[in-house]
VOPAGU-2260 file (C-alpha; in pm, 1 decimal, decimal comma):
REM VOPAGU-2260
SITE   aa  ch    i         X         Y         Z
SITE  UNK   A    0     358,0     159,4     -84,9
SITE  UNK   A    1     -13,0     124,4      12,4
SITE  UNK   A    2    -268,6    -141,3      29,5
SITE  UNK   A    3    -340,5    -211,8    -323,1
SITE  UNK   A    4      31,9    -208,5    -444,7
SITE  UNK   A    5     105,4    -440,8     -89,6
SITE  UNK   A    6    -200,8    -680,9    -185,9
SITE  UNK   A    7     -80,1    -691,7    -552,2
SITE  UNK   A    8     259,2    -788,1    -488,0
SITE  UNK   A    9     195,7   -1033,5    -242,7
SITE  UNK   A   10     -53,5   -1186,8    -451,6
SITE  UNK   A   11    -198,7   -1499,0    -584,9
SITE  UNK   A   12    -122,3   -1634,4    -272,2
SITE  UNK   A   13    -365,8   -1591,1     -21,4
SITE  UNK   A   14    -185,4   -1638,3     313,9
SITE  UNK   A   15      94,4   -1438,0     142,3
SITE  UNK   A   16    -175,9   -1135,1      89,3
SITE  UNK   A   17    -287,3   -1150,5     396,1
SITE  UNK   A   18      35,5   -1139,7     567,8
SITE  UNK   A   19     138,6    -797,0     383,1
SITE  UNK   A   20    -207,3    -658,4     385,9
SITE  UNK   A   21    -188,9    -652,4     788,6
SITE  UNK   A   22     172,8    -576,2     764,5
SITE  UNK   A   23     158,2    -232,2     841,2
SITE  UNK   A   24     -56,7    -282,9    1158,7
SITE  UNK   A   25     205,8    -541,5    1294,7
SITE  UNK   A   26     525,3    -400,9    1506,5
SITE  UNK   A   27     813,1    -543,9    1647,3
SITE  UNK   A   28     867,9    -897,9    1615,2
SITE  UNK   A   29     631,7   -1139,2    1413,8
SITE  UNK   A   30     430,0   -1359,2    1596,5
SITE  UNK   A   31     594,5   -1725,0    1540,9
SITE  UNK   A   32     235,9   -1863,1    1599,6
SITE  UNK   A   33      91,2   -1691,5    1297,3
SITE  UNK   A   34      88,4   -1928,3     991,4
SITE  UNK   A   35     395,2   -1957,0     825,7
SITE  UNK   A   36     310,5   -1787,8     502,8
SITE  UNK   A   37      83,3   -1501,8     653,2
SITE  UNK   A   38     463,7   -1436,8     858,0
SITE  UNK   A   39     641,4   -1425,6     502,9
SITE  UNK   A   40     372,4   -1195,5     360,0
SITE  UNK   A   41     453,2    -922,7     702,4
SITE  UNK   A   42     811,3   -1001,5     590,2
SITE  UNK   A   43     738,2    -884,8     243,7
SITE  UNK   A   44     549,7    -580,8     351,6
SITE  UNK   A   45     863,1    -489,9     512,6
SITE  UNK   A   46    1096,5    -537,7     224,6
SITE  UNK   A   47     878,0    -381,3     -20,0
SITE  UNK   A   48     866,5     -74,3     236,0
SITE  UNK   A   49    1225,2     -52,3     253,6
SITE  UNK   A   50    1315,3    -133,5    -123,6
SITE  UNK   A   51    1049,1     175,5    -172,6
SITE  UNK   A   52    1226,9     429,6      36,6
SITE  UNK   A   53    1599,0     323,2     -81,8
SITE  UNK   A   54    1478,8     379,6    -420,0
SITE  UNK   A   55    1665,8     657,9    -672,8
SITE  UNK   A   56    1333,3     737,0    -834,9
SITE  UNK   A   57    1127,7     768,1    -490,8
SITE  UNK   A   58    1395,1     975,3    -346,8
SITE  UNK   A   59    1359,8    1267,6    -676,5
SITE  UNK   A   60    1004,8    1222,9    -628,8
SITE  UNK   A   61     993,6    1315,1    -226,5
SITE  UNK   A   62    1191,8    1561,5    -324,4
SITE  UNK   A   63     917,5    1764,9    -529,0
SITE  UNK   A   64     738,3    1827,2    -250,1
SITE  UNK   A   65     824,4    2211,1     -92,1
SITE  UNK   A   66     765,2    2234,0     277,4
SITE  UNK   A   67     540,7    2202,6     455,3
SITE  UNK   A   68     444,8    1842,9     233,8
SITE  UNK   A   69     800,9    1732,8     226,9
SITE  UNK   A   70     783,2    1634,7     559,0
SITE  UNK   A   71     498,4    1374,6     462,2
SITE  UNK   A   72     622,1    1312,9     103,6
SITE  UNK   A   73     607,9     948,1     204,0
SITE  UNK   A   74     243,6     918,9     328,5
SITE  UNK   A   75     171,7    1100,5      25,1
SITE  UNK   A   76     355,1     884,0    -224,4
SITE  UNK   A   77     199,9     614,3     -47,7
SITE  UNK   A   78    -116,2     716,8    -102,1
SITE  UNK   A   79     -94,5     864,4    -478,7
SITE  UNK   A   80     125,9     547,0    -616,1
SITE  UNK   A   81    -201,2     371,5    -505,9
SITE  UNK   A   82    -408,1     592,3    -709,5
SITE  UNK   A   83    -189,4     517,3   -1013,0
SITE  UNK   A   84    -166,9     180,7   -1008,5
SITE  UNK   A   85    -549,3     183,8    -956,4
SITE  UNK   A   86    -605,2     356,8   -1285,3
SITE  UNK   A   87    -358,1     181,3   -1514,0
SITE  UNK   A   88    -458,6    -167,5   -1360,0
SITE  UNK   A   89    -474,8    -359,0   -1643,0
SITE  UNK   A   90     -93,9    -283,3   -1710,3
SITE  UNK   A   91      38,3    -412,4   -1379,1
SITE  UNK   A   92    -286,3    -623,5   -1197,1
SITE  UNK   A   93    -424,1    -920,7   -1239,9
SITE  UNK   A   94    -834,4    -972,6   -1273,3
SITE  UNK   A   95   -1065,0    -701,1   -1334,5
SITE  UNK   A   96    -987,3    -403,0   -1066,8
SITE  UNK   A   97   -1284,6    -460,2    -878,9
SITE  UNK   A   98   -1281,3    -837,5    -858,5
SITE  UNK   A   99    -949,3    -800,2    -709,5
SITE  UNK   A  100   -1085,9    -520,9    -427,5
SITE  UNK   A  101   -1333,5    -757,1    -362,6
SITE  UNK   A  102   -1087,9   -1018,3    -327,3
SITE  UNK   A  103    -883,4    -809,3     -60,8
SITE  UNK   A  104   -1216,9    -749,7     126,7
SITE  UNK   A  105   -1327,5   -1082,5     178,5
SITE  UNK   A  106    -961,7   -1215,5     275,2
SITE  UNK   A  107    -940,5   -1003,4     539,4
SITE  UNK   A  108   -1336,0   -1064,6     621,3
SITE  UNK   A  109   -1273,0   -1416,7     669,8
SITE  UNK   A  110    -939,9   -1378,2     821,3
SITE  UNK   A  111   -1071,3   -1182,0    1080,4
SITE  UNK   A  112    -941,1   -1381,7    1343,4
SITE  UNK   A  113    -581,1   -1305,2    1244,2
SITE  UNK   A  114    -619,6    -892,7    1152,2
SITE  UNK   A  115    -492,7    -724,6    1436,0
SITE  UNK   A  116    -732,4    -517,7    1667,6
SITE  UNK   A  117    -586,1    -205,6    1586,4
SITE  UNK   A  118    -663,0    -293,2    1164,9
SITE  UNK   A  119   -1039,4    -389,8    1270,3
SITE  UNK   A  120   -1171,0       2,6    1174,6
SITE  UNK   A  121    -998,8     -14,7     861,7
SITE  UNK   A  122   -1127,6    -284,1     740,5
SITE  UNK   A  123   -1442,4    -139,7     828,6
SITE  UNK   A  124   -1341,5     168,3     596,6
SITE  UNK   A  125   -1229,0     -44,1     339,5
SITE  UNK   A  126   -1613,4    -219,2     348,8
SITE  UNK   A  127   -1756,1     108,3     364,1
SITE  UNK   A  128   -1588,8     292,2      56,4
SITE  UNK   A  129   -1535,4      12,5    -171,4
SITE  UNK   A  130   -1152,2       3,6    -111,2
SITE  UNK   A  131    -848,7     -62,4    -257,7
SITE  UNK   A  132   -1067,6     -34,6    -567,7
SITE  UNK   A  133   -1191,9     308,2    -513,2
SITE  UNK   A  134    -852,1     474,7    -516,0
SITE  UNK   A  135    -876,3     504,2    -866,6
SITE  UNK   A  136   -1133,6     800,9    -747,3
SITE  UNK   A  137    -926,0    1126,0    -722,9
SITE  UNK   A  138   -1177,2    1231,2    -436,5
SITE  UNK   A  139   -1120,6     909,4    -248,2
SITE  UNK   A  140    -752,8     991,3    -244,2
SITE  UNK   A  141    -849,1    1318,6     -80,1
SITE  UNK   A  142   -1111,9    1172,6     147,7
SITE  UNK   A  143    -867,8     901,6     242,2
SITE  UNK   A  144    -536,2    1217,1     308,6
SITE  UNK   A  145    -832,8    1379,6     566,0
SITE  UNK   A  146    -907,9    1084,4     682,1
SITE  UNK   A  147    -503,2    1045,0     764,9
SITE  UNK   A  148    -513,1    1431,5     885,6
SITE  UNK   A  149    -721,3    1377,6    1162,8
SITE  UNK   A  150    -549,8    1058,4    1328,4
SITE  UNK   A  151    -200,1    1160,0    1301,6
SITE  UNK   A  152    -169,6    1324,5    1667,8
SITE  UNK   A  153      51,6    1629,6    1546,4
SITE  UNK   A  154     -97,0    1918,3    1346,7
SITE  UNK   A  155     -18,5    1882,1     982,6
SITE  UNK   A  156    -141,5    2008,7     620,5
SITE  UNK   A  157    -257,8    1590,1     451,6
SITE  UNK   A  158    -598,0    1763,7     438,3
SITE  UNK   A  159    -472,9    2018,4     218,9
SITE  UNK   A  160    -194,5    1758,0     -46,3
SITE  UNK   A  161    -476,4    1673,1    -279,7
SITE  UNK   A  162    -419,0    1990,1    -469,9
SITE  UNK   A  163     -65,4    1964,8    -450,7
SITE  UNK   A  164     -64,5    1603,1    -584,0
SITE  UNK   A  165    -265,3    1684,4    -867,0
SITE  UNK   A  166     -22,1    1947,5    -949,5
SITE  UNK   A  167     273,8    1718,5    -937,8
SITE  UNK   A  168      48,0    1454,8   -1155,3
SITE  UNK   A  169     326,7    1411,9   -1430,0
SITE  UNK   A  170     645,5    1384,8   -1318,9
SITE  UNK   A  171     475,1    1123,1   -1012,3
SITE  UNK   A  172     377,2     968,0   -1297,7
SITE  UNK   A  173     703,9     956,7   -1445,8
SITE  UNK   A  174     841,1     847,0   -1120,0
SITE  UNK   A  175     581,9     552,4   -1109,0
SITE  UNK   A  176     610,0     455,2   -1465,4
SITE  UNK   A  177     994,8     397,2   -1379,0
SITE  UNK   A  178     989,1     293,5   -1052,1
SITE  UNK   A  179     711,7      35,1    -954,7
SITE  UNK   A  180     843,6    -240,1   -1291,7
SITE  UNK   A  181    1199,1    -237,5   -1094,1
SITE  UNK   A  182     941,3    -290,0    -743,5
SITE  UNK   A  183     785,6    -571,0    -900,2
SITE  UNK   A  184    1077,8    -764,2    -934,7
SITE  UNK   A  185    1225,9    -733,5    -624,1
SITE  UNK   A  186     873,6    -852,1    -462,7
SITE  UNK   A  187     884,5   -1127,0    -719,2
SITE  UNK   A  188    1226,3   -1223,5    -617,7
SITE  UNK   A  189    1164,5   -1114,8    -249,2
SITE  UNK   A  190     838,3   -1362,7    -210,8
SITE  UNK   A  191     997,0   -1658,6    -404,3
SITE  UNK   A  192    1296,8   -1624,6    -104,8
SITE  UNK   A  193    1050,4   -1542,9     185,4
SITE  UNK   A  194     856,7   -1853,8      93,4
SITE  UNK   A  195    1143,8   -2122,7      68,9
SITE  UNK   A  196    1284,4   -1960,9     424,7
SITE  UNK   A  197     957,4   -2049,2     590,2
SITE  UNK   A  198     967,1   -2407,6     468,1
């Protein structure tokens, strides 16, 4: 999943949010100095990752994807299970959309101390294009895949998916109608469980 559906799942909980909103920057083994519920929320990022890719439904969905996409199925997925939630928000979020980007925003803005270097020019991108909120935008979602293009090191065809996504539009959707309820109650589960352990 990607940063809205990480920031949703996580949430109300602020240390929680922030914890899975830098989880994908973090590797290896969580720093025992970072607060103790920022450490659950990486935790959670992880689960939620891992609970996404073991999933039946996920699996049929990478699976629509013909070569050469198939081989980035997951960044994709990532990207347009974003850009559903976004525009059915008021079935699965909480708040009004944009309240709730600008919520992300200024966590991480006055956080800043614990995103990791290596987040610091995405959260610049996030200020910039009015992020997670904007992912609603079809043309954000292909903005954002170029954006991927040209910092994954090996040549590859992200800044050519929007098309295909949109062509795939209904049975992702089917996939995501299934899917993310069963996702939300593992994380609900998952973050009552990461919570208690860090007690």
């Amino acid at each position: 999943m990607n940063l809205l559906a990480h920031a949703l799942l996580a949430s109300p909980d602020a240390e929680l949010m922030l914890g899975s909103l830098i989880g994908d920057f973090v590797r290896g083994r969580i720093d025992p100095a970072l607060p103790p519920k920022v450490r659950a929320g990486i935790a959670l990022h992880r689960a939620v990752d891992g609970y996404t890719d073991a999933h039946q439904r996920v699996a049929a969905a990478r699976a629509l994807f013909a070569p050469p996409f198939r081989r980035y199925a997951g960044i994709l997925l990532d990207m347009w299970f974003d850009h559903l939630l976004a525009r059915q928000w008021s079935r699965f979020g909480e708040d009004d959309l944009d309240a709730f980007s600008d919520r992300v925003r200024d966590l991480l803005a006055v956080n800043a101390a614990l995103v990791p270097e290596r987040m610091r020019g995405f959260v610049a991108y996030l200020d910039a294009n009015a992020l997670p909120a904007a992912y609603r935008e079809t043309a954000m979602i292909g903005t954002a895949l170029r954006g991927m293009s040209r910092r994954l090191k090996r040549a590859n065809p992200l800044d050519e998916a929007l098309p295909v996504l949109v062509a795939l539009h209904t049975p992702l959707q089917e996939c995501f109608d299934a899917f993310f309820p069963d996702l939300d109650n593992f994380a609900g589960v998952e973050r009552i469980r990461l919570i208690e352990s860090q007690r």
